[in-house]
C-alpha positions in Angstrom: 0.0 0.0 0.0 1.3 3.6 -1.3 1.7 5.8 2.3 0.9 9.3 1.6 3.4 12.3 1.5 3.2 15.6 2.1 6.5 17.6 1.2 7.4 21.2 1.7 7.9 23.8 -1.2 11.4 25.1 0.9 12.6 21.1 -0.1 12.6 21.2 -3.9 15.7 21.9 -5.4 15.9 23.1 -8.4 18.1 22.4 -11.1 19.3 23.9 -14.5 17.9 21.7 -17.6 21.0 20.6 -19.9 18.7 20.9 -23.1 18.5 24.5 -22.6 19.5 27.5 -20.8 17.3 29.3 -18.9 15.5 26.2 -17.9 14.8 25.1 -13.7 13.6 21.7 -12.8 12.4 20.6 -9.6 11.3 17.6 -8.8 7.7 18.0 -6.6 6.7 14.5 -6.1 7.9 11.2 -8.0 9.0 7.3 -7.3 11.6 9.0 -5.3 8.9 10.1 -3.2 6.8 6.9 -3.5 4.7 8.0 -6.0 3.7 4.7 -7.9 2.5 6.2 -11.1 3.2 9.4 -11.7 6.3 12.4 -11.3 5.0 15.9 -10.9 7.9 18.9 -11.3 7.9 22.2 -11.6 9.6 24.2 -14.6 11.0 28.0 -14.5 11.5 29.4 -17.8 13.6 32.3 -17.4 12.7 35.6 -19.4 14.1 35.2 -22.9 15.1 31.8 -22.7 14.5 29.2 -25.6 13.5 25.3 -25.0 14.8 23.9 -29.0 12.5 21.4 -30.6 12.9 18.3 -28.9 10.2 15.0 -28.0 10.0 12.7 -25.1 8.7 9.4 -24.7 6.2 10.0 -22.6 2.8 12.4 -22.7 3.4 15.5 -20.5 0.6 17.3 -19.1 1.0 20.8 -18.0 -0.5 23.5 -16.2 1.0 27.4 -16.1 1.5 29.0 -12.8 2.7 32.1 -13.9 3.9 34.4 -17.2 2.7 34.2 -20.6 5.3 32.3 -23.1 5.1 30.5 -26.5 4.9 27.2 -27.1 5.2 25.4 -30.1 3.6 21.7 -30.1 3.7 19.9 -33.5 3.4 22.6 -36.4 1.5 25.1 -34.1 2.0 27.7 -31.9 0.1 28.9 -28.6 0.6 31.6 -26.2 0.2 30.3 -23.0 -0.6 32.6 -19.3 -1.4 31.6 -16.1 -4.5 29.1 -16.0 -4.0 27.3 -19.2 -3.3 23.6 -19.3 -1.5 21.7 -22.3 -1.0 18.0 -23.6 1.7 17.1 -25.4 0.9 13.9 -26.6 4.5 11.4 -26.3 6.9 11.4 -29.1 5.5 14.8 -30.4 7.9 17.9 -31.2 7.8 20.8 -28.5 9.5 23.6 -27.9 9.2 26.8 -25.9 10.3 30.7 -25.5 9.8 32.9 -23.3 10.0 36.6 -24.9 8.7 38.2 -22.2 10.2 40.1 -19.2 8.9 38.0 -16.3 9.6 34.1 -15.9 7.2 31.5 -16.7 6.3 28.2 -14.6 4.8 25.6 -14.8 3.9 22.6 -13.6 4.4 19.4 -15.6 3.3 15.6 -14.7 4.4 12.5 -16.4 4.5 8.8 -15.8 7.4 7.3 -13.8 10.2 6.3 -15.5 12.5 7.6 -18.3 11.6 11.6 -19.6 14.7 12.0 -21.5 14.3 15.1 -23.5 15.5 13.6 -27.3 16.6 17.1 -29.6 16.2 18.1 -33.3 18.5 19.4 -35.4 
């Protein structure tokens, strides 16, 4: 039986994203934690900063917390703000920028197991 978990914003870390800079992960809740099916993070995307085209093999599911940035899902593009939600089906090509002045966030959850971030060239 999964026990339940309650952690506190002050213990995320946050890290810098190798695929791009300008890009904060932290991890909210995940096997680590002992979530049994699903990881939930948290992404900053700093003003100005780019995410390139890239896919993963796994669906993501988002939500934005704050800031209004573009995102690019398949051949389209959507400006996102606070309050919207997103799919990105797995294996489909993504990308992000941020041309505003503030940072975006948002949160993003994903099935346990390998989110490697494959890029385009």
């Amino acid at each position: 039986m999964t026990e339940p978990v309650v952690r506190s914003g002050d213990d995320v870390e946050y890290e810098p994203v190798d695929a791009a800079d300008g890009l904060e992960k932290g991890v909210l809740i995940d096997e680590n934690h002992g979530a049994p099916n699903f990881a939930i993070r948290r992404f900053v995307l700093e003003a100005g900063a780019e995410v390139p085209e890239h896919t993963n093999e796994v669906e993501h599911e988002q939500y934005v917390l704050e800031g209004t940035y573009v995102v690019g899902i398949g051949d389209e593009e959507f400006e996102v703000e606070a309050g919207d939600s997103l799919l990105i089906p797995a294996s489909t090509v993504h990308w992000y920028r941020n041309e505003g002045d503030e940072p975006g966030a948002f949160l993003c959850a994903v099935p346990n197991g390998d989110d490697e971030i494959e890029l385009l060239e």
